[in-house]
Phi, psi and omega in degrees: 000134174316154171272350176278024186247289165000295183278325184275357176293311181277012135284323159315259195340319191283326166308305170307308200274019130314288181311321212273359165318278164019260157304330171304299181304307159316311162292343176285310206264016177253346179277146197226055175222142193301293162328269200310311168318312168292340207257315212300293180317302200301296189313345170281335194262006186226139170284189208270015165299344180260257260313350177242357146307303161294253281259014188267025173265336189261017212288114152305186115296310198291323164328294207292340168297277168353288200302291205275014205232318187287286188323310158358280211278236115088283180292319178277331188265020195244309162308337165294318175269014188251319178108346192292315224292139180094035183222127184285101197306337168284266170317318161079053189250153192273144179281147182305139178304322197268344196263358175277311167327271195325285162260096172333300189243060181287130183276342163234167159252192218274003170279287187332276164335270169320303172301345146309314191288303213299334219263306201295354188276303203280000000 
């Protein structure tokens, strides 16, 4: 990955994993079952590298989309700072520059990707 690409994929990124603190808390304080009220708390006392560890006992779908879309976000900017970002978690061969534009924090390239989808279909 270019290093002139970098800072602006991870204002994306920092942006995105803003919104989605965000939207978590928000789906939490708009549900009105006590459980979701406790989880709203715990996740304000903790950062958010704990948040899908609290939030899998309470897993929605829409939660859970949420949740894993944060560890997404979470793994790329953690790989950024690693010197890792732009490595294909399987192959560790680097994912195409456009499809890291189309998703900061995509995690495989686009071979790795179809062959996931594949596995996961049989």
């Amino acid at each position: 990955m270019p290093q002139s690409l970098t800072p602006l994929l991870r204002s994306r990124l920092l942006s995105e994993l803003e919104l989605l603190q965000q939207d978590i808390l928000h789906y939490l304080a708009a549900d009105h079952v006590a459980e979701y009220q406790q989880l709203h708390q715990q996740l304000q006392k903790h950062p958010t590298t704990h948040w899908p560890d609290l939030m899998k006992k309470w897993q929605t779908p829409e939660l859970q989309e949420k949740s894993q879309r944060l560890e997404l976000v979470q793994a790329a900017l953690s790989q950024m700072d690693m010197g890792l970002y732009g490595l294909c978690s399987d192959c560790e061969c680097r994912i195409e520059r456009q499809l890291l534009m189309n998703d900061p924090a995509r995690q495989r390239c686009a071979a790795c990707e179809t062959l996931y989808h594949e596995q996961l279909a049989e």
